[in-house]
N, C-alpha and C positions, 0 to 999 in steps of 0.2 A: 504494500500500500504506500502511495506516495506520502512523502512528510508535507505538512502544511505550517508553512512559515512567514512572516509577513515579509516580502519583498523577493521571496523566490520565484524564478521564470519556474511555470507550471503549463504555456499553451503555447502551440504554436501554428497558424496558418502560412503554409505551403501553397503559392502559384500554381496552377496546373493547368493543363489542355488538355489533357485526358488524365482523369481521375486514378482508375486502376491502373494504367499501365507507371503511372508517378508513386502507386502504390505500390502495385508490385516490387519496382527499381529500391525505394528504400525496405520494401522487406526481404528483398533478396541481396541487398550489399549489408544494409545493418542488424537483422533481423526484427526490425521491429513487426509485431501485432499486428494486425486490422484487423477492423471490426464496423459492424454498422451502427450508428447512434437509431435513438427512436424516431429520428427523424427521415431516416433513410440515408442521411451522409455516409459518405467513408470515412475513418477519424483511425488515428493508430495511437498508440502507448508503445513508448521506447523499451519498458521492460524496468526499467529502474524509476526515472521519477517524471518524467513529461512527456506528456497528448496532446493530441494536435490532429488537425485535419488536412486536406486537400482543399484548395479554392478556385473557382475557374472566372473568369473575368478581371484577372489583375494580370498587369505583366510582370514577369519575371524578373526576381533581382540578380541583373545581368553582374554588377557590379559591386564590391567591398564598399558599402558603408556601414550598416549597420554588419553586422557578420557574426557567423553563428558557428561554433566547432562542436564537432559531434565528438564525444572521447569515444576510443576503439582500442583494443588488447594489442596492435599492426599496424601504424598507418602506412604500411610498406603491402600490406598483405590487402587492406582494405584498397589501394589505391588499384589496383589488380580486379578487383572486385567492380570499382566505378567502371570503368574502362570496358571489362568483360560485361555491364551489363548497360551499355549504351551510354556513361557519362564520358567526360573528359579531363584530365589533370588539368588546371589553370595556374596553380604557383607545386612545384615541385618538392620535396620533401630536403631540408635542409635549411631552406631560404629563410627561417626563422628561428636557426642554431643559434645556442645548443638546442632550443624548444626542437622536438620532434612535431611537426608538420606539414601539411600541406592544403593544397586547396583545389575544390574539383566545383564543373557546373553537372548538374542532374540534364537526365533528356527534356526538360522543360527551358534551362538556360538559368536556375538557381542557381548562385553561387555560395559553396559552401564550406567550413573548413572541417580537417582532420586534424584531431590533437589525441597524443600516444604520452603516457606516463611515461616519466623514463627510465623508472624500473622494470619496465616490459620490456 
């Protein structure tokens, strides 16, 4: 169950042009959930502490400004993962040394980052 805290990121709305297939992509590179809300939405849970949906009518944030790192056990092994399942590497793993990561767009044109413990 996620923790409830005052100022914690707990939601997050996702760009999309097509729903499932933006779905399928983060559940096959991060593993997250899907599921349907009672409203009929697709909405997923990351598995540890934040939900969030798919939105269609917004453009994609092609660009770093606001910017969002998803942590992963790999980002060497997840970057592998983007790539094999229609994304693209945008800043390459290093570029933010010693920090371990990187940064990828989804098949919608989201841009978004990997961050890797460094004791992984």
């Amino acid at each position: 169950m996620p923790s409830v805290a005052n100022g914690k990121i707990c939601y997050v709305e996702i760009p999309a042009h097509d729903i499932q297939s933006s779905a399928d992509f983060y559940s096959r590179v991060f593993g997250w959930q899907i599921r349907q809300r009672g409203d009929g939405s697709t909405a997923f849970d990351d598995g540890v502490e934040v939900s969030g949906t798919w939105v269609v009518g917004r453009p994609p944030a092609i660009a770093p400004g606001l910017l969002i790192y998803i942590m992963v056990d790999s980002v060497a092994e997840t970057v592998e993962a983007v790539i094999a399942n229609g994304g693209e590497i945008t800043q390459d793993i290093g570029a933010d040394a010693p920090e371990i990561t990187a940064r990828f767009r989804d098949p919608f044109g989201n841009v978004l980052g990997l961050y890797q413990e460094p004791s992984h």
